[in-house]
N, C-alpha and C positions, 0 to 999 in steps of 0.2 A: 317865800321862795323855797321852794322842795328841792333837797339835795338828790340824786341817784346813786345810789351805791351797786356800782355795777363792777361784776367783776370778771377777767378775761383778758387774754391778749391783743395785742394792735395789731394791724395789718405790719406794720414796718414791722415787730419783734418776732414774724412770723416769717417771714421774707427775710431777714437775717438770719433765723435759725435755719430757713433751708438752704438758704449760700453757704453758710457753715459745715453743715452735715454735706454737701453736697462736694464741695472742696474737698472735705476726709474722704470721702467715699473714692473719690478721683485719684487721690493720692492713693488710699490703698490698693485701687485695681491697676495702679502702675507698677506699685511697687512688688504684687506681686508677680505680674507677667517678665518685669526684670528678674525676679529672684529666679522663677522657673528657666530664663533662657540661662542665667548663670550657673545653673545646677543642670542643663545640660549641656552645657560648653564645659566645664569640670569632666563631669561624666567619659566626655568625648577625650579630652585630653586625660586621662587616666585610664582605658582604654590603650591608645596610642602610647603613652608610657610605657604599660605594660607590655605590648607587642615587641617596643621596643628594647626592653631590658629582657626578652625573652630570647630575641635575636643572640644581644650582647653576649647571654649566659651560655648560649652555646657556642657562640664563636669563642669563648672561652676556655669552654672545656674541649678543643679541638678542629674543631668542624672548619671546614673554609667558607668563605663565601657563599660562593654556590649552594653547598650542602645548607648553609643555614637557611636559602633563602629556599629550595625543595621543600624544607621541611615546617618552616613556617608558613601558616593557611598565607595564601593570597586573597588580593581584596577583587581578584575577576572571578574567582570560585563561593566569593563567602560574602552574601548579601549584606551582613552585620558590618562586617570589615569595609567594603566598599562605602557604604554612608560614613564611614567614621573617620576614613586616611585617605588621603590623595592618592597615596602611591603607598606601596611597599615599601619596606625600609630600605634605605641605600647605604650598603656599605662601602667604603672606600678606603686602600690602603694606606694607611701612614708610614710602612717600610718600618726597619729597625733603629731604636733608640738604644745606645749601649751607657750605661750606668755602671758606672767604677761596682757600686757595693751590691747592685743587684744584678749584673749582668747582662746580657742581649734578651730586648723584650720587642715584642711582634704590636706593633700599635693600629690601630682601626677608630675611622671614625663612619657612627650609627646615625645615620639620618631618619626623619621621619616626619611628615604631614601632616597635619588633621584640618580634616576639612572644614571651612565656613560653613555654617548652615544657615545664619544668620544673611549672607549676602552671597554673590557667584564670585566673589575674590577668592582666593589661593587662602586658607588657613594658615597657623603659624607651626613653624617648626620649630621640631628639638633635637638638639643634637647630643652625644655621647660620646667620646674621644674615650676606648679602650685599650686595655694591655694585656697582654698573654706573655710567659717565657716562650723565647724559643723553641718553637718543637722537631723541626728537621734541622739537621746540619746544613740543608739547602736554602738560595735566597727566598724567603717567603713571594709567591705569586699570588695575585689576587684571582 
């Protein structure tokens, strides 16, 4: 009786290895098309941050309402801006808070959108509750 010494893989050990590989490969084309949508949803919301704390910094240093929102780009002029925010930011008055040790301060709160890109729902907001001292002896109007 003659032995054969043969040597090579089996059908099954080959057909596992490409289940194998084929799994990884699946998993890595998911897991990258997740990273990319989370690296522009960041993007997006850092962006919108920004708009947003640029609002706040001038309503800070004076501006009212109005004037902040002339002078911040709107999202019907500014293609960039439109993909990225629902809406402009919403400012809204919180009227005065008076503080024994800091005195009458002018409060605002900074709304802001950013849009889903992922689906046609409404994005998530962020909001910003600011203070300024009093700047006119008059009642602050929005």
């Amino acid at each position: 009786m003659k032995r054969f010494n043969r040597s090579g893989y089996t059908l099954i050990e080959v057909l596992t290895a490409a289940i194998i590989v084929g799994v990884g490969m699946t998993a890595a084309v998911s897991m990258s098309s997740t990273m990319m949508m989370q690296e522009e949803l960041s993007w997006r919301v850092a962006v919108a941050m920004n708009y947003q704390e640029n609002s706040c910094r001038l309503w800070q240093l004076g501006l009212s309402p109005a004037e902040v929102t002339a002078v911040m780009p709107s999202t019907a002029g500014h293609p960039f801006l439109n993909e990225i925010l629902d809406t402009t930011a919403t400012m809204t008055n919180l009227g005065y808070a008076d503080h024994s040790t800091i005195g009458v301060m002018q409060g605002l709160s900074n709304k802001v959108q950013v849009a889903n890109f992922a689906t046609a729902d409404a994005g998530s907001n962020t909001e910003a509750k600011i203070y300024r001292p009093q700047t006119t002896g008059t009642a602050y109007e929005p």
